[in-house]
Steps between C-alpha positions, in 0.01 A plus 500: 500500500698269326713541176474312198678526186288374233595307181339533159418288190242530227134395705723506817605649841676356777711491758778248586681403849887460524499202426303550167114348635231696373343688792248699325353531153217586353407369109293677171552293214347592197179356372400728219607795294583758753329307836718326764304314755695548876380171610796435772623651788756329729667647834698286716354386821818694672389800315108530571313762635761787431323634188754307220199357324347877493844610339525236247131605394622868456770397256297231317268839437775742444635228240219423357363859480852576325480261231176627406301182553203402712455226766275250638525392857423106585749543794245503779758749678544693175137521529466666868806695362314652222151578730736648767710752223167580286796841366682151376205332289522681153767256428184245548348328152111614492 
């Protein structure tokens, strides 16, 4: 499996090539007191299919889950993420 060090910023996680692209990410912006929504998940083409999206997922809960908020998911992977890691969904906004 492949390595990937992973970048982050408030709402943010990604990953960047050496020549500074963005080859993963995934987004949770806030949109109320509390409640991020994870409504984007990006993996480059070169990158699919090893499990990166999965990993961003884990840290968008870890991070979330550590700041004491809760999250939507409109990110249809974030979705299948979420039904797949039902341990993962008391981060999830009733």
């Amino acid at each position: 499996m492949i390595t990937i060090k992973f970048s982050y910023e408030e709402n943010r996680i990604f990953a960047v090539n050496e020549v500074g692209h963005v080859i993963a990410e995934v987004a949770f912006p806030n949109v109320g007191d509390n409640v991020v929504n994870i409504n984007h998940t990006f993996v480059d083409v070169s990158l699919r299919g090893q499990g990166i999206a999965s990993l961003l997922l884990d840290e968008a809960y870890k991070e979330v889950k550590r700041q004491n908020k809760k999250a939507i998911a409109t990110c249809s992977y974030a979705v299948k993420w979420f039904d797949e890691h039902s341990s993962c969904k008391d981060i999830l906004a009733k």
